[in-house]
C-alpha positions in Angstrom: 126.3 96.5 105.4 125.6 95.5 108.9 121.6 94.9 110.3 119.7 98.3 109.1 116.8 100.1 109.9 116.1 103.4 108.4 112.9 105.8 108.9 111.7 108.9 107.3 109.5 111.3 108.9 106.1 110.9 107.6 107.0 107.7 105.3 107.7 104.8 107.6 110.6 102.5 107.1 112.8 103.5 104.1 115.4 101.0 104.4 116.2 97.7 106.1 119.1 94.7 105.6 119.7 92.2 107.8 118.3 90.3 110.8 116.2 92.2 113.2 116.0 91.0 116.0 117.6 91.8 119.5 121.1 92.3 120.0 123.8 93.9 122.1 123.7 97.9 121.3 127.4 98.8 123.3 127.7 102.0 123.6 124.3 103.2 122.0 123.2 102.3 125.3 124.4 105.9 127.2 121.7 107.2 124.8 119.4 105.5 127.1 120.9 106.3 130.0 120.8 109.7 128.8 117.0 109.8 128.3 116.6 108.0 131.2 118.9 110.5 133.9 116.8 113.5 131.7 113.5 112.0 133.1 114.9 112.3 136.3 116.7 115.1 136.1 115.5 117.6 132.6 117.4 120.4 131.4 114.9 122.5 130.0 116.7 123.1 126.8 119.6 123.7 124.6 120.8 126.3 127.3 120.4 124.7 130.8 123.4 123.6 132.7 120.9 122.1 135.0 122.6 121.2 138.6 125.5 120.6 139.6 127.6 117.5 140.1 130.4 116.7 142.7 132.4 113.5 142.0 133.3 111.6 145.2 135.5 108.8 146.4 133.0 106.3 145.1 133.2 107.8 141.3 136.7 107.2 141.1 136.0 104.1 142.8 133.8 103.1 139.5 137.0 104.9 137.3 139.1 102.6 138.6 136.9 99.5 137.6 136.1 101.1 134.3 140.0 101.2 133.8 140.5 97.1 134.6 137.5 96.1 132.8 139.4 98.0 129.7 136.5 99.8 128.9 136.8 103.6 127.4 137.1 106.6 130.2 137.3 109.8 130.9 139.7 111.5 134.2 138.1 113.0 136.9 138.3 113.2 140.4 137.2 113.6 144.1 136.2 116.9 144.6 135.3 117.7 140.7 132.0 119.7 140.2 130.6 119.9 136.8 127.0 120.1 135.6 125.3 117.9 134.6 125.5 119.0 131.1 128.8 118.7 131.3 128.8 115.3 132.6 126.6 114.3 130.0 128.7 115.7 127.0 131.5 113.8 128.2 129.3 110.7 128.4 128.1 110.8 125.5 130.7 112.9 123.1 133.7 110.8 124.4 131.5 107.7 125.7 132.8 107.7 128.8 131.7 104.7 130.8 132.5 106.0 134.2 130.6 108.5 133.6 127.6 106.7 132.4 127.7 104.8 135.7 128.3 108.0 138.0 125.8 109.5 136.2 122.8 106.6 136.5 123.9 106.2 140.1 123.9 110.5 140.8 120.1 110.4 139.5 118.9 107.7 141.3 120.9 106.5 144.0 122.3 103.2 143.2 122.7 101.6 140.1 120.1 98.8 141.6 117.1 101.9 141.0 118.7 102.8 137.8 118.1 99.8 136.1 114.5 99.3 137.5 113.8 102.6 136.5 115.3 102.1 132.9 113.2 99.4 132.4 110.0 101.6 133.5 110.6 104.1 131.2 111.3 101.4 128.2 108.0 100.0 129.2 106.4 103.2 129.2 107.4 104.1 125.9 106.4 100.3 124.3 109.9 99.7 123.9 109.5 95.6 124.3 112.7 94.4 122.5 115.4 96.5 124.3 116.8 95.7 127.9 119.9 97.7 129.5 122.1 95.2 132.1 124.2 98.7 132.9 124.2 102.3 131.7 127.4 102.3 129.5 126.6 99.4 127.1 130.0 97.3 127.9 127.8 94.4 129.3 126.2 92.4 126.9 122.6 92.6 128.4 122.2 95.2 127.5 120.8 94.6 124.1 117.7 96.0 121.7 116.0 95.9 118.3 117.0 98.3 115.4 113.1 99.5 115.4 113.5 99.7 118.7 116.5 102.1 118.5 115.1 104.0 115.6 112.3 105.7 118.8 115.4 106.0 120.9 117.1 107.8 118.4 114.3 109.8 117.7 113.2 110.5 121.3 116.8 111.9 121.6 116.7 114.1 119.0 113.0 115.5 120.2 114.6 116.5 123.2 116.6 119.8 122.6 119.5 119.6 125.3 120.2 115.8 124.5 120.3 116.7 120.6 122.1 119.5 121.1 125.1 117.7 123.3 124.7 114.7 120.2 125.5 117.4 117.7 128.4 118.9 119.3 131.9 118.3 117.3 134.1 118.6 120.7 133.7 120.7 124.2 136.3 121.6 126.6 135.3 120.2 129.8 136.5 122.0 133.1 138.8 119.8 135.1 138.7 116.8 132.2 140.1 118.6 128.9 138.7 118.7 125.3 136.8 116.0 124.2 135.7 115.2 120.9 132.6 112.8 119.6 133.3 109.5 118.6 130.9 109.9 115.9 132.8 111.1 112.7 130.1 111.0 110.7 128.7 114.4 112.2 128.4 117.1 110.0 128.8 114.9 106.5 125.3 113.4 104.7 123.2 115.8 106.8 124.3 113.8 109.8 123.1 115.7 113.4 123.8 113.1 116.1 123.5 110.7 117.8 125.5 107.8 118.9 128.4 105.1 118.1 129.0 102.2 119.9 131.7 98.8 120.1 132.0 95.8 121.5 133.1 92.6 120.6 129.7 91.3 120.5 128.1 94.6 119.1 130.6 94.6 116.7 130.6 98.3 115.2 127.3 100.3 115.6 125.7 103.7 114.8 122.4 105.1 115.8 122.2 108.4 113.4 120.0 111.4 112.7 120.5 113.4 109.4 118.3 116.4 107.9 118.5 117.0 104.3 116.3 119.3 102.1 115.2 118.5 98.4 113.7 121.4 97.3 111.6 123.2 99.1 111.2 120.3 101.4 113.6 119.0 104.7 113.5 115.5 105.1 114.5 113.8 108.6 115.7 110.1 109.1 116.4 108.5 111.5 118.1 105.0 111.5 120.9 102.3 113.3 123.2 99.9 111.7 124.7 97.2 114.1 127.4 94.7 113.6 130.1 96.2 111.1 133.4 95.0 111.1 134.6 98.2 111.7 133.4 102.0 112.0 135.5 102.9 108.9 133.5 100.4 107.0 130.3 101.4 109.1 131.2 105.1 108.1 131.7 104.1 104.3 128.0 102.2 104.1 126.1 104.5 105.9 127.4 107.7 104.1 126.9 106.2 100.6 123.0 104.9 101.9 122.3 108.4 103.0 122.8 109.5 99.6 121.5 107.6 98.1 117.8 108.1 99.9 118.6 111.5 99.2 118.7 111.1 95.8 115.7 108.7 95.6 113.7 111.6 97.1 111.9 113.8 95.0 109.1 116.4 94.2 106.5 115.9 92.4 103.8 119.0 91.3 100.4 117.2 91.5 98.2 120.3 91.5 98.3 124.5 90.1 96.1 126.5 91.9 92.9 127.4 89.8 93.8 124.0 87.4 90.4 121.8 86.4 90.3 118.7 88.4 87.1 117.6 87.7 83.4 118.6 85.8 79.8 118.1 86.5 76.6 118.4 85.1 73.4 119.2 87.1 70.1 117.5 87.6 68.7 120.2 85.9 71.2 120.5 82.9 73.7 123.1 83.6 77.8 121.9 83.1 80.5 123.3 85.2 84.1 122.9 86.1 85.8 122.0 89.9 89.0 123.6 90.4 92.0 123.4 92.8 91.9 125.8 95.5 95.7 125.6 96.0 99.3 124.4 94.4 100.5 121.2 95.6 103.7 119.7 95.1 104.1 116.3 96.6 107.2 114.9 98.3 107.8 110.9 96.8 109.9 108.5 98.4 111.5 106.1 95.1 108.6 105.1 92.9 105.8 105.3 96.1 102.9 105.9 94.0 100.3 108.8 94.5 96.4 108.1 95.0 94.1 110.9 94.9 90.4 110.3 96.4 87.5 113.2 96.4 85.5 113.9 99.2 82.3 116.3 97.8 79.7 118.4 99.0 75.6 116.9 98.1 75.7 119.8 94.9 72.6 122.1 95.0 74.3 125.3 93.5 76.4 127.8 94.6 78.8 131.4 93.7 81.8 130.6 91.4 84.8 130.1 94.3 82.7 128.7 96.8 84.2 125.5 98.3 82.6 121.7 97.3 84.7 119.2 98.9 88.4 118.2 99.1 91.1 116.6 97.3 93.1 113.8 99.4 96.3 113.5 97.9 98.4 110.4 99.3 102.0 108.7 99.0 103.3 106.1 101.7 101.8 107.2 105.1 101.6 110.6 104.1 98.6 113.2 103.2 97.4 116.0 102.4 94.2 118.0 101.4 93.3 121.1 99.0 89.9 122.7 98.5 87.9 122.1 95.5 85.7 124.9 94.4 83.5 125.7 91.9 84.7 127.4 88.8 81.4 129.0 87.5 78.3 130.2 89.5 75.0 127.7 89.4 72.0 128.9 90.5 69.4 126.8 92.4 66.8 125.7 89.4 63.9 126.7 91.4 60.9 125.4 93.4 58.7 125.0 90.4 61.4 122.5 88.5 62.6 120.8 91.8 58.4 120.1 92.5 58.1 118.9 88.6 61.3 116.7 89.2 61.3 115.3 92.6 62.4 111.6 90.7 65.8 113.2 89.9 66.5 114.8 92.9 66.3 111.7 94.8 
């Protein structure tokens, strides 16, 4: 398997192979591009066409040196309106570069601006290891870190038109045809989006989103793997790893509501039991182990059911808290004993 970096929502890094450092991203790159044209330009959500888009002389200017520079393309021509959803599910569906570049240069003028305000937002979301050269990924600068991409990736998928236009299996496109998205992985091993990319240097690359539920839980994951030998191969590891941390997932029932977790006995002599204010059943990544730590109330008596403190229950990065309460009523022992035994009160 190619350099790997997998996260799971709410338990870190899950999975990682390979080198880590910096290195061209291709194509993954018009997920940037995306992000970056959204700052400037958002579509509010899943719905929004947002504004429209009409392709001049200079966009087929930048077809025609997408075309000699071999790299893939998409038809269009002067005159051609589209939105600029449109333009961006042809982007990134088909991974057009022209229309990365038309794209970068409709939201901010000149390719010049695009770049400096790339790098502005990269910087503005701690993104040290990645820097884009150009907004279609076929130059070699433009390069970044698999925990790098794992935010993109995620940042993508937090924003609902972007993850939408990632998780769509083919549109028809006005004026350019049916286009379908390069990445076959969709819709197999919980897969939602987001990105392939190729290049000679690059080699084959994926940055991928899947959902998958064990039991009553959903479990997201985000991850990239860079430098395949090819996207059948890529296709091949990354299917059989996404099972398998689906498999390696699992529930665990750590509390019943009403069950003992704990007794006590009183200053003054009285024994009682603390029990669980709630069910909990824990969600375990492999053989992550589960800590429990108690946080309780100073005990001077109190009405059976009346709260004492919490449970913390923990695995990975993860936790959670239940109420503990008391299971029978204790009664204050009175001024007269507390007077007669102020040495075991304090």
């Amino acid at each position: 398997m190619g350099t790997t970096q997998v996260v799971a929502d709410g338990f870190g890094v899950i999975a990682e192979f390979g080198p880590l450092e910096k290195r061209p991203i291709a194509s993954i790159t018009k997920t940037i591009t995306a992000l970056v044209v959204l700052d400037a330009k958002p579509l509010s959500d899943a719905e929004d066409d947002g504004p429209s888009i009409t392709f001049t002389e200079t966009d087929v200017e930048i077809l025609r040196e997408t075309k000699a520079m071999l790299g893939s393309y998409e038809e269009l021509s002067a005159g051609l309106t589209l939105s600029e959803k449109q333009a961006m599910t042809v982007m990134m569906l088909s991974s057009a570069n022209n229309y990365a570049t038309s794209l970068a240069v409709w939201a901010y003028g000149s390719m010049d601006t695009y770049l400096a305000a790339a790098h502005e937002w990269l910087d503005a979301h701690g993104l040290t290891g990645t820097s884009v050269s150009d907004a279609s990924g076929l130059d070699d600068g433009s390069a970044s870190t698999p925990s790098d991409l794992v935010t993109i990736g995620q940042l993508a998928m937090e924003n609902p038109a972007l993850a939408s236009i990632v998780g769509t299996v083919s549109a028809e496109i006005p004026g350019v045809g049916l286009v379908r998205n390069g990445n076959k992985l969709l819709g197999t091993h919980g897969v939602d989006g987001i990105k392939t990319g190729t290049t000679l240097a690059a080699g084959a690359c994926l940055l991928y989103s899947s959902h998958f539920a064990v039991g009553d839980h959903v479990i997201h994951v985000t991850g990239t793997t860079l430098g395949e030998d090819t996207h059948a191969q890529l296709r091949e590891d990354v299917g059989a790893m996404l099972d398998s941390i689906q498999q390696n997932f699992h529930e665990v029932p750590v509390l019943t509501q009403g069950s003992e977790v704990g007794t006590f006995t009183t200053a003054w002599g009285e024994t009682g039991t603390l029990l669980a204010a709630d069910s909990l059943t824990e969600l375990v990544w492999a053989d992550t182990p589960i800590s429990v730590s108690s946080e309780l109330n100073t005990f001077s008596g109190g009405e059976s059911g009346s709260a004492q403190g919490l449970l913390t229950i923990s695995s990975g990065v993860s936790s959670r808290s239940v109420s503990v309460l008391l299971g029978t009523s204790i009664h204050d022992p009175g001024l007269s004993w507390r007077l007669s035994h102020l040495g075991e009160l304090f």
